[in-house]
C-alpha positions in Angstrom: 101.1 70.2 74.4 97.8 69.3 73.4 97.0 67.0 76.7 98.6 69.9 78.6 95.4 71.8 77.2 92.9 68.9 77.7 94.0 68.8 81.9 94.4 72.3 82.4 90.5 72.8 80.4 89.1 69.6 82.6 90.7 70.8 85.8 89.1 74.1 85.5 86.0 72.8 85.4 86.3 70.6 87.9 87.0 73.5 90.1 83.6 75.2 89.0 81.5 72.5 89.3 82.8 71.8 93.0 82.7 74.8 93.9 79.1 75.0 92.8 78.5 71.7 94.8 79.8 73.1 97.4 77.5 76.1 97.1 74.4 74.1 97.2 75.6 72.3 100.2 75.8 75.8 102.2 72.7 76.7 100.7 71.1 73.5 102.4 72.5 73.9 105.7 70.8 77.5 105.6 68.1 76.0 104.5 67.6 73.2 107.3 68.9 76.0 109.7 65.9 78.0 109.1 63.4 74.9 108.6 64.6 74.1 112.4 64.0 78.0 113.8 60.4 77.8 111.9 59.4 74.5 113.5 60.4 76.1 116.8 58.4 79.4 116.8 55.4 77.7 115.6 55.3 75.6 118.5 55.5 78.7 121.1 52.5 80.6 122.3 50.3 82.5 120.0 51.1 86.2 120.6 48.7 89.0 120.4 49.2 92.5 118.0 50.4 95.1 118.5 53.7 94.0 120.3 57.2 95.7 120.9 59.1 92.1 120.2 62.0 92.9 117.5 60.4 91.9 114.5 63.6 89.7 113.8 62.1 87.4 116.5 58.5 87.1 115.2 59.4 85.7 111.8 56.7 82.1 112.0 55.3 82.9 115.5 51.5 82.8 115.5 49.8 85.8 116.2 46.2 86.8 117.2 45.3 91.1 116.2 42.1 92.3 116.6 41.1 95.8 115.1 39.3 96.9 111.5 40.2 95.9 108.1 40.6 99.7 105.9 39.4 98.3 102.4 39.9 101.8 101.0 44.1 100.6 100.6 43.8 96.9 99.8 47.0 95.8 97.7 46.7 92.9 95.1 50.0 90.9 94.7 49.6 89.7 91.3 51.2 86.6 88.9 50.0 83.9 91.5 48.7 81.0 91.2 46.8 78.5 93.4 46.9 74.4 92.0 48.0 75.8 89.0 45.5 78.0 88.4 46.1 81.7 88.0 45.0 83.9 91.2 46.2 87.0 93.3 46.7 87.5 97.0 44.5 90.3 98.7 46.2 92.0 101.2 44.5 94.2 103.6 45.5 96.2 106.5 44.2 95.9 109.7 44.0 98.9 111.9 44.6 98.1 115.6 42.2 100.1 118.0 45.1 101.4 119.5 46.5 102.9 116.4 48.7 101.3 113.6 47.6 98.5 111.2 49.4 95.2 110.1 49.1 94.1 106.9 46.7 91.0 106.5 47.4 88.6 103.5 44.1 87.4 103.8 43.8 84.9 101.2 44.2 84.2 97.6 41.6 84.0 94.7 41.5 82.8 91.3 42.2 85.8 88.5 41.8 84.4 85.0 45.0 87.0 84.7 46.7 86.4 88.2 45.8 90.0 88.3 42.1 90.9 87.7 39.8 90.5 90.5 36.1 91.4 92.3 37.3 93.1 95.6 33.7 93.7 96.2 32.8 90.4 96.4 35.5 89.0 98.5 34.7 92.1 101.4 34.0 90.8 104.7 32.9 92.2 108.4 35.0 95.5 108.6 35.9 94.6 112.6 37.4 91.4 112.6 39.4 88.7 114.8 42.6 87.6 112.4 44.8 84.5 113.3 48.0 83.5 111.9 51.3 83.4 111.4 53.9 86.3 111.1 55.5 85.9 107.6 58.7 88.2 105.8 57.3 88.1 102.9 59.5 89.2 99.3 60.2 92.5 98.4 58.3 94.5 96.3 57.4 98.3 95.6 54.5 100.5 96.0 53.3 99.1 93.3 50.5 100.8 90.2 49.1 104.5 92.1 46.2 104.6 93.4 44.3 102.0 95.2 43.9 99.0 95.2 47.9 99.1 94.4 48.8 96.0 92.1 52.4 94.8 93.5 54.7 91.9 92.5 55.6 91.5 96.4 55.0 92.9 99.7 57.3 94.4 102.1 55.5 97.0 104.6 58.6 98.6 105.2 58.7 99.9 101.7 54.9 100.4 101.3 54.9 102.6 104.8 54.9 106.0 102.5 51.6 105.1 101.0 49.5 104.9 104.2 48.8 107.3 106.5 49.1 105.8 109.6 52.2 103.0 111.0 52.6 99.7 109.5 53.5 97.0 111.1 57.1 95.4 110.0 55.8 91.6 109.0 52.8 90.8 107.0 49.9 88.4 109.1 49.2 85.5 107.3 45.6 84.3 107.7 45.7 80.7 108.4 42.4 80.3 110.0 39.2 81.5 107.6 36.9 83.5 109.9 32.9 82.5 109.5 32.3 85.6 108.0 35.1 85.4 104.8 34.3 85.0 101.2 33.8 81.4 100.1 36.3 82.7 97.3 39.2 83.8 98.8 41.3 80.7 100.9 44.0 81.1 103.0 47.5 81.2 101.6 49.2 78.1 102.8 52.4 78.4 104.5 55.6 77.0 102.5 56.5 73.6 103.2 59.3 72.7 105.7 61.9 70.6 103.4 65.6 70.7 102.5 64.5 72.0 98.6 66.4 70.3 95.8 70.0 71.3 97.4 71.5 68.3 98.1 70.4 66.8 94.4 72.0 70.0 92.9 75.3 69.6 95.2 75.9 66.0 93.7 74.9 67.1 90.0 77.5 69.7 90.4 80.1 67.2 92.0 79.3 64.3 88.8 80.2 67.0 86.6 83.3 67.4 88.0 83.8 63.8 88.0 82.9 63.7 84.0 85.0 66.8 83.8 88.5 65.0 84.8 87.2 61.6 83.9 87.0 62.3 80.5 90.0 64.4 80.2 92.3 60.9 81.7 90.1 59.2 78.7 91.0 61.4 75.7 94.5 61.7 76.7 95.1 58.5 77.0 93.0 57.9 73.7 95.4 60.7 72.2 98.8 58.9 73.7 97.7 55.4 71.6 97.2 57.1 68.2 98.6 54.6 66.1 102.0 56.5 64.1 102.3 56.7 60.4 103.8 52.9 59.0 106.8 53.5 57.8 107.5 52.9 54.1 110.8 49.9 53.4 112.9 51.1 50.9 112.5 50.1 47.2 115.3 47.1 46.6 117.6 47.7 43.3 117.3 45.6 40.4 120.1 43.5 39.4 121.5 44.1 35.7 
């Protein structure tokens, strides 16, 4: 009964772990999946802002918007950190002359906080020229009231009811520093185009399942050999 226990417990986990595995695997083919659609819109055409593309189709296409940067409702997306140093991300919206603003992630500065930062000093030319690429960036809220608004993420969808004029649906990542921006603040760099740690993770998951029924063959067959108790010859009679 007891090796009965050992299989069924090993077998179970076995399942988990390969499941997991197999998990990670998905997780990697989303992953190269959307590696192979980034590569792709980067290479088309820079397009200009405002646009009436779906916003679904814009995600990595470079873009060009011209218009003036409202300073009065910056955002700050805090707990960042730039080669491991803390910093923010300063976000500002640019107003197209047309009407409507995007939101600009115009760079990143060093916070000895990752939240407390000079917007003052990292102010540029309110009419500007902003290149770079169209990003989805994680979701947030409207952050602390008031302005600037201190946020853990930035999603102009749900900061829309905090400005007074239309937002644009994806943030504009600045890739190229105009003459005019603050020595201080760099350009956010755009994530890197690799598989992740997926496929290590897939066959960590799958040598634990290995381990898992392995081990159980091992101990039962450890458990099958246990050596019985000797048994004991009876005493011989003495002769009168």
């Amino acid at each position: 009964m007891r090796r009965y226990l050992i299989f069924a417990v090993a077998f179970g986990t076995a399942a988990v772990c390969i499941r997991l595995g197999v998990w990670q695997l998905e997780r990697l083919d989303q992953r190269r999946n959307i590696n192979t659609l980034a590569e792709a819109r980067l290479s088309l055409p820079v397009i200009e802002l405002p646009t009436e593309h779906d916003s679904d189709s814009l995600r990595y296409r470079k873009a060009l918007a011209d218009g003036v940067f409202d300073f009065e409702r910056e955002i700050v997306v805090v707990a960042r950190s730039r080669s491991g140093v803390p910093a923010v991300h300063v976000v500002t919206p640019l107003r197209f002359h047309g009407g409507g603003a995007v939101l600009v992630e115009r760079g990143i500065a060093l916070s000895p906080d990752a939240r407390t930062v000079d917007l003052n000093a990292l102010a540029e030319s309110d009419t500007a020229r902003v290149t770079g690429v169209l990003v989805s960036l994680e979701g947030g809220d409207s952050g602390s009231p008031g302005w600037p608004r201190y946020v853990r993420g930035v999603n102009p969808t749900e900061l829309q009811h905090v400005y007074p004029y239309p937002l644009f649906p994806l943030v504009l990542r600045r890739t190229v520093k105009s003459s005019g921006a603050p020595a201080d603040l760099t350009p956010v760099p755009l994530p890197e185009l690799t598989n992740g740690p997926h496929l290590s993770y897939a066959v960590q998951w799958f040598s634990f399942a290995v381990i898992a029924i392995v081990g159980s063959l091992l101990l039962s067959r450890s458990l099958g050999k246990r050596p019985s108790a000797p048994s004991v010859p009876p005493a011989s009679s003495a002769s009168p």
